[in-house]
Backbone as JSON, one array per atom type, in Angstrom:
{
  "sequence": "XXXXXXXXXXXXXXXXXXXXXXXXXXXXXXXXXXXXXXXXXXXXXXXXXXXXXXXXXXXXXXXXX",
  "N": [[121.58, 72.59, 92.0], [120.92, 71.58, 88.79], [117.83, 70.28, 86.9], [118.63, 67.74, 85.23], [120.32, 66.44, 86.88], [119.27, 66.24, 88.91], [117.16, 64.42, 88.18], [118.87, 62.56, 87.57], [119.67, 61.9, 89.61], [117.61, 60.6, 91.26], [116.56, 58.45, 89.38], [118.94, 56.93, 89.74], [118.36, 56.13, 92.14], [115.98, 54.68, 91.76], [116.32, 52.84, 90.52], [118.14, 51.61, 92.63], [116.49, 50.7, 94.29], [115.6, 52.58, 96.34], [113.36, 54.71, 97.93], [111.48, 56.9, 97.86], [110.02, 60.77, 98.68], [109.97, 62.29, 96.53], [110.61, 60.93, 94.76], [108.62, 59.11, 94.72], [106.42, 61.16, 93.78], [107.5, 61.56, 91.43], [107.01, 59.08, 89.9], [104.3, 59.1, 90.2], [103.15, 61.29, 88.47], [100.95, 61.13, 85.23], [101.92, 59.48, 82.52], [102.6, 61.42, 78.9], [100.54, 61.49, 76.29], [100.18, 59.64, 72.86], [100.03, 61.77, 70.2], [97.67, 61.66, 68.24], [97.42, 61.09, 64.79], [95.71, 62.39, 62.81], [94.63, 64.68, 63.56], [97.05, 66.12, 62.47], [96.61, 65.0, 59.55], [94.18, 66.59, 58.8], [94.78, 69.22, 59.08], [95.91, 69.03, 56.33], [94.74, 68.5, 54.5], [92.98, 70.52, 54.65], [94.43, 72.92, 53.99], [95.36, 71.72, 51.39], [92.38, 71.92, 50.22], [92.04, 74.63, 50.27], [94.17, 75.72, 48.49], [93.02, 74.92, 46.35], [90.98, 76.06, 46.15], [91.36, 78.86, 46.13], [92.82, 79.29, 43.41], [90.96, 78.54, 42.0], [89.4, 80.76, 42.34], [91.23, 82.24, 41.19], [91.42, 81.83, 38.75], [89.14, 82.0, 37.95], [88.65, 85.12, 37.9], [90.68, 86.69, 36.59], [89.92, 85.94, 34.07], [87.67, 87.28, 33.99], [87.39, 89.6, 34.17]],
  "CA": [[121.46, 71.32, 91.33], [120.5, 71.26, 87.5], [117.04, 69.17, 86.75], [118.98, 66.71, 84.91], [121.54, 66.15, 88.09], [118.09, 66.09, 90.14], [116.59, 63.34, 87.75], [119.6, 61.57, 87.6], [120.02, 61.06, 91.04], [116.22, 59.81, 91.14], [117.03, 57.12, 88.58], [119.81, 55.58, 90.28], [117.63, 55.68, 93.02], [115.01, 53.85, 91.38], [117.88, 51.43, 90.16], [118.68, 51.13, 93.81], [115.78, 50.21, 95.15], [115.45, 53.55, 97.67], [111.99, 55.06, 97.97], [111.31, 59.13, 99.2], [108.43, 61.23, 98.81], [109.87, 63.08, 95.52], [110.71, 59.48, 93.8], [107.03, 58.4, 93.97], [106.11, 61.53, 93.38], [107.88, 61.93, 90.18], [106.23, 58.15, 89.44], [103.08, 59.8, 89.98], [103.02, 62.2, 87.35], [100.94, 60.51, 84.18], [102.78, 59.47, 80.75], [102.26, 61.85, 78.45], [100.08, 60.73, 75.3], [100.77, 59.94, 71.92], [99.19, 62.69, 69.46], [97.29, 61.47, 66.63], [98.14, 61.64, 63.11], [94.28, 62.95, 62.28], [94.76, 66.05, 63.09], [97.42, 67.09, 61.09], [96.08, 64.77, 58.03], [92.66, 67.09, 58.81], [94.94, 70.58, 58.56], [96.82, 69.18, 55.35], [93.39, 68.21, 53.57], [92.45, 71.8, 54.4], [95.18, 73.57, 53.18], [94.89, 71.67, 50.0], [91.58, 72.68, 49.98], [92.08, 76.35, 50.56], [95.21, 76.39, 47.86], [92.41, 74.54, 45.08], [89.56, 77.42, 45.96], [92.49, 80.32, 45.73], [93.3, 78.68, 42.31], [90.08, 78.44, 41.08], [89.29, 82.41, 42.43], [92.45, 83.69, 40.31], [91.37, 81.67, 37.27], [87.54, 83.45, 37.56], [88.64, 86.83, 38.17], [91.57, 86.38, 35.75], [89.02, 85.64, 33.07], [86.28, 87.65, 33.84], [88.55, 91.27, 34.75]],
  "C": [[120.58, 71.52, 90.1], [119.23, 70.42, 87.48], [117.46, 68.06, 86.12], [120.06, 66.15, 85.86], [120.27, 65.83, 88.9], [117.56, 64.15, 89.69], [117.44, 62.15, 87.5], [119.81, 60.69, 89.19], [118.59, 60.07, 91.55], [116.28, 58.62, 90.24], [118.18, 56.32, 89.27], [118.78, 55.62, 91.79], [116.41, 54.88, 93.01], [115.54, 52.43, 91.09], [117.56, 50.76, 91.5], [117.91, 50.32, 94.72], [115.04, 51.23, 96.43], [114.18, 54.11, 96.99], [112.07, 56.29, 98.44], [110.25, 59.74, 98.35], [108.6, 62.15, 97.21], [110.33, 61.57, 94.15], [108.84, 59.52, 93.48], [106.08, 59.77, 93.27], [106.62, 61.92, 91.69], [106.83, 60.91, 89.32], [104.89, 58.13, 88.81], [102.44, 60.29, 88.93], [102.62, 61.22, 86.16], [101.59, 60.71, 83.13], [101.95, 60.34, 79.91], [101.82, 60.6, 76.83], [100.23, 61.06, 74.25], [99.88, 60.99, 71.23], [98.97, 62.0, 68.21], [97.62, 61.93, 65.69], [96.83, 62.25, 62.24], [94.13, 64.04, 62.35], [95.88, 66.82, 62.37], [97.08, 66.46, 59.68], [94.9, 66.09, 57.82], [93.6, 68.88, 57.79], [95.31, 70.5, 57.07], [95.93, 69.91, 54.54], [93.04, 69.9, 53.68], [93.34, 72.94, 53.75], [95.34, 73.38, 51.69], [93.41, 72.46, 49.21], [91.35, 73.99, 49.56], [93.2, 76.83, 48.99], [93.98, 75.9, 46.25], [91.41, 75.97, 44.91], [90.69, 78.63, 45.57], [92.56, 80.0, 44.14], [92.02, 78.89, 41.49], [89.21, 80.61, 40.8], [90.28, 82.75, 41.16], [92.12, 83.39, 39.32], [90.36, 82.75, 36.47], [88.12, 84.39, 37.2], [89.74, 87.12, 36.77], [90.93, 86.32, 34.45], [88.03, 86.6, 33.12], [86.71, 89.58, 34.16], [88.69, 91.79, 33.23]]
}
């Protein structure tokens, strides 16, 4: 039996009204949570960061070579 043939048959059994020890346990299991949007604003900001300092390195060295 496939996990989506497993979980299907657990959904119509939730439909149905029938109860068993791998139903509630599926129930059990907490919702996963949403992921903030702060940490990838945090990596962008740093990658900008990182591409302004590279930029400002090549100008120095570029100038001063």
């Amino acid at each position: 039996m496939t996990c989506g043939a497993a979980s299907g048959r657990l959904l119509a059994d939730l439909m149905e009204g029938y109860d068993s020890v791998l139903l509630s346990a599926i129930l059990d299991i907490p919702q996963a949570r949403r992921l903030p949007s702060r940490p990838f604003h945090d990596l962008s900001a740093q990658e900008e960061d990182w591409y302004e300092e590279k930029s400002r390195l090549n100008a120095f060295f570029s100038t001063n070579v």
